[in-house]
C-alpha positions in Angstrom: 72.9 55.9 119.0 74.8 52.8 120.8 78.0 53.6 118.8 78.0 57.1 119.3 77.8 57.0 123.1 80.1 54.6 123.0 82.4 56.8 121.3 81.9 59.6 123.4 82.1 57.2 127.1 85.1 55.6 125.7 87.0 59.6 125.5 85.4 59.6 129.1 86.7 56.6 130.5 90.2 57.1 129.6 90.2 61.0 131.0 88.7 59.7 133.8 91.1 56.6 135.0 94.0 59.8 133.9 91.8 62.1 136.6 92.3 59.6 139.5 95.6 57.6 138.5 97.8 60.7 137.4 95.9 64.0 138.4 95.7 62.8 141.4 92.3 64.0 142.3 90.5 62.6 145.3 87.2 61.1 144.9 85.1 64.6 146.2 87.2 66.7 143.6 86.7 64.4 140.7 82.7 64.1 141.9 83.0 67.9 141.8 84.7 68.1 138.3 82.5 66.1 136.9 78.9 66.9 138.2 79.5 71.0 137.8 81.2 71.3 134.6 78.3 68.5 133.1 75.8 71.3 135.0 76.6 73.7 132.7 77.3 71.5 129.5 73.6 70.3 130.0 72.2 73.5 130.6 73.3 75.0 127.2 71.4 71.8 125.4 68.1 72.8 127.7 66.6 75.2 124.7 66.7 72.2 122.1 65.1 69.7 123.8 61.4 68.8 124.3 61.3 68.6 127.8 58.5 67.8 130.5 58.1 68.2 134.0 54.7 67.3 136.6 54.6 68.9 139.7 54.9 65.7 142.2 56.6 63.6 144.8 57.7 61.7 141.9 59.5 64.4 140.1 61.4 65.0 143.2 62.0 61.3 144.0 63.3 61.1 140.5 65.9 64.0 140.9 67.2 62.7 144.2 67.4 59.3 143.5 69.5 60.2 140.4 71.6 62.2 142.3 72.8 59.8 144.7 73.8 57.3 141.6 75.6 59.6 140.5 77.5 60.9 143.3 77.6 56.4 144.3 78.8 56.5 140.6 81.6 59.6 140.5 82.9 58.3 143.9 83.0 54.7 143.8 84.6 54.5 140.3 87.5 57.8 141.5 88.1 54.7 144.5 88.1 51.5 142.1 90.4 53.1 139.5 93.1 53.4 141.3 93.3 49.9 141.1 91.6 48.6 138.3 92.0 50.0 134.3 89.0 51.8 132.8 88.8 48.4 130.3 88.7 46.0 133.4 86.4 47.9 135.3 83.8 47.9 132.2 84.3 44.2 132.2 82.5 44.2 135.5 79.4 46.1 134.5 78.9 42.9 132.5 76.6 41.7 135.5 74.0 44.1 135.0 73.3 42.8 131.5 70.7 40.3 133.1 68.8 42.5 135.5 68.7 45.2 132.4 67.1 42.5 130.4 64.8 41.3 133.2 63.5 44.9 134.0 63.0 45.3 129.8 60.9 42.0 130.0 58.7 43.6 132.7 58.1 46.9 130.9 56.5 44.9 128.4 59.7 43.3 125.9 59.5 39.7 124.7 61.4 37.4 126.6 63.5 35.6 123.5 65.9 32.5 125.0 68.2 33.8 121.8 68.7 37.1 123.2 69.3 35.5 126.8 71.8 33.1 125.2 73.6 36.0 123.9 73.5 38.0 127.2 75.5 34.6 128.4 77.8 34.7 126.0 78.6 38.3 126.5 79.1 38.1 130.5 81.2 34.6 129.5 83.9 37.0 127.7 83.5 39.6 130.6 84.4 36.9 133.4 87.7 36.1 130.8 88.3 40.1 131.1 87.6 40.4 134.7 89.7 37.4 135.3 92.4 38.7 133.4 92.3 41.2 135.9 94.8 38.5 138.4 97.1 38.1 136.4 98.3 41.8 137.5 97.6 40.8 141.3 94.9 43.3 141.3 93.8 43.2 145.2 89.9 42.8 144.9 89.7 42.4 148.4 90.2 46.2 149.0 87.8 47.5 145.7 85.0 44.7 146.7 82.1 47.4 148.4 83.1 50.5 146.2 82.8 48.0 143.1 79.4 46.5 144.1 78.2 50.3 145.0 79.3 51.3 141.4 77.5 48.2 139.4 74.2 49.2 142.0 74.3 52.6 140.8 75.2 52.0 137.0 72.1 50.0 136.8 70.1 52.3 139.3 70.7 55.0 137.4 68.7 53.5 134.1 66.1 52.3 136.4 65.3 55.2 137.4 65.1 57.3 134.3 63.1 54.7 132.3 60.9 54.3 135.7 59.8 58.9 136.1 60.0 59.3 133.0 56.5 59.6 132.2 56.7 62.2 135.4 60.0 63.9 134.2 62.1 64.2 130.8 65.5 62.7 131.3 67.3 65.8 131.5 65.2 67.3 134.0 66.0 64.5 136.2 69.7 64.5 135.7 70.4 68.5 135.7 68.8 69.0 138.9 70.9 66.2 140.3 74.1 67.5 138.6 73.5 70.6 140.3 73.2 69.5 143.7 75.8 67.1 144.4 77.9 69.8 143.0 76.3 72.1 145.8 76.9 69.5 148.4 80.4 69.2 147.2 81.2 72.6 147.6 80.7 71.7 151.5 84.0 68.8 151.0 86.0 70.6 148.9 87.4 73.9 148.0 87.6 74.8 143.9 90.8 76.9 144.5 92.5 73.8 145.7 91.6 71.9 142.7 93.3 74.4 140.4 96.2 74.7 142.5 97.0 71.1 142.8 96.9 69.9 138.9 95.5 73.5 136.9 95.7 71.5 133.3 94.8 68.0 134.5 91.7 70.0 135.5 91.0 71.7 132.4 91.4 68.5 130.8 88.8 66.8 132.7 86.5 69.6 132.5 86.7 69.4 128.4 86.3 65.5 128.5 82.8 66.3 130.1 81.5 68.1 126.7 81.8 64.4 125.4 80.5 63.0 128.4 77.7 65.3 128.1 76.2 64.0 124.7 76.8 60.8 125.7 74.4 60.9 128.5 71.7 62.7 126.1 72.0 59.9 123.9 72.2 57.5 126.2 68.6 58.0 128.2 67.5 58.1 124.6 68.8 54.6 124.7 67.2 53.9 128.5 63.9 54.9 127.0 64.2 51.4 124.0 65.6 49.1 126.4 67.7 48.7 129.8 69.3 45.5 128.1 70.5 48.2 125.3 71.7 50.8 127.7 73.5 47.7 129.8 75.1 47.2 126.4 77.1 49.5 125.6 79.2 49.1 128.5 80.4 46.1 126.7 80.6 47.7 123.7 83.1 50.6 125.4 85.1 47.6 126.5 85.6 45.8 122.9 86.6 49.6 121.6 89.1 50.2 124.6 90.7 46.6 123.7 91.1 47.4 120.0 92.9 51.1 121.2 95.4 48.8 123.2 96.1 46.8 120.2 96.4 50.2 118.4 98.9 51.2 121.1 101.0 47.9 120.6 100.0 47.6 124.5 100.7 44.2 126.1 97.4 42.0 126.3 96.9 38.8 128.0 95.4 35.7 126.4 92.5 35.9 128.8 91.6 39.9 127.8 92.1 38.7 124.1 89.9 35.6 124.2 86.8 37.7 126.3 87.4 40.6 124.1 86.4 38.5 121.2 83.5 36.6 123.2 81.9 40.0 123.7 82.2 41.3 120.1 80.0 38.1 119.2 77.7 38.8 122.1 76.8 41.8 121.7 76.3 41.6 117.5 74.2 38.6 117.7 72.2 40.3 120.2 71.6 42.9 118.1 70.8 40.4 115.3 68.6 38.2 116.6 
């Protein structure tokens, strides 16, 4: 399940640094994009699922809580990208590989100093990525709050799930939420101006969501094993996105190179041991 979502978020994260960096799309119009044409992609899956739903404060807690990581999530990341690549900003979801881990160890997983060690060696490699990140005089000082926000709500957002679950299914929790930021972005934004700035850049996004879609299925599958699992793959999304620039023949620095082959270590022999 790891490999496929990270086949389908690594389509994602490349449509998505397109959507911002050459689309053009401001942060409410991507959020809207995203959350309404994933509305209806989810919707279709509804009648093949086994899903479950109590009537309580904590299936509403649940849906609004996961909306506003999402809508943190669409809008910090349209804001970072225009500054940072999709492969340097997965670097930086390296630091919730910890908390993921510690939240795993208090729903009941072993706490193994093997598996911590390889957690280290994994946010080692990311710090090279991340790092790497100067040598193209990125400006952190202007992405600093949007990129904390983004990390907050990455990790928030598999909190949650795993946390309601036993309350509400996974897709119940993130359909409902899908549905209203797209309601409250209706408010920010008008559709017809969407189409009429960038019709196929639209079109394109829109399709990269059927991806997105299955890898969000897969991935609260994922959230309901481990947090430390879900955290992983972000990782995992990086080490593919660094072998397609090799593909590419795209230049690579010897900082992205060495980190790049740190995490490929970390994250096998933390599935090994």
């Amino acid at each position: 399940m790891m490999l496929a979502v990270t086949a389908c978020y690594t389509t994602t994260s490349l449509s998505d640094k397109y959507a911002v960096s050459k689309a053009k799309f401001t942060g409410n119009e991507f959020t809207f994009l995203m959350c309404s044409s994933m509305s209806v992609f989810l919707a279709i899956t509804l009648p093949f699922q086994q899903l479950h739903i109590m009537l309580s404060w904590q299936s509403f807690a649940a849906v609004v809580l996961i909306a506003l990581c999402k809508m943190l999530e669409f809008q910090m990341s349209a804001l970072v990208l225009k500054l940072l690549s999709a492969f340097e900003l997965k670097a930086w979801l390296g630091a919730t590989l910890f908390a993921s881990y510690i939240t795993d160890i208090f729903y009941g997983a072993d706490m193994r100093v093997l598996k911590l060690l390889c957690i280290s060696v994994t946010v080692f490699g990311l710090i090279f990525i991340a790092r790497s990140g100067k040598e193209s005089k990125i400006e952190y000082k202007k992405i600093t709050v949007p990129l904390i926000l983004y990390l907050a709500a990455k990790y928030g957002y598999g909190l949650i799930i795993k946390a309601f679950t036993p309350y509400i299914s996974p897709t119940m929790q993130l359909l409902p939420a899908l549905v209203l930021i797209s309601i409250i972005m209706l408010f920010m934004i008008k559709p017809s101006d969407i189409v009429n700035k960038n019709r196929s850049g639209a079109i394109k996004v829109i399709l990269a969501r059927i991806p997105n879609t299955i890898g969000m299925l897969l991935e609260n599958a994922i959230i309901s094993i481990s947090l430390a699992n879900y955290s992983f793959i972000q990782p995992m999304i990086l080490v593919t996105l660094f072998f397609i620039g090799l593909i590419r023949k795209e230049r690579c620095s010897k900082l992205n190179l060495i980190g790049s082959i740190i995490c490929v270590v970390g994250v096998v022999l933390f599935q090994i041991v």
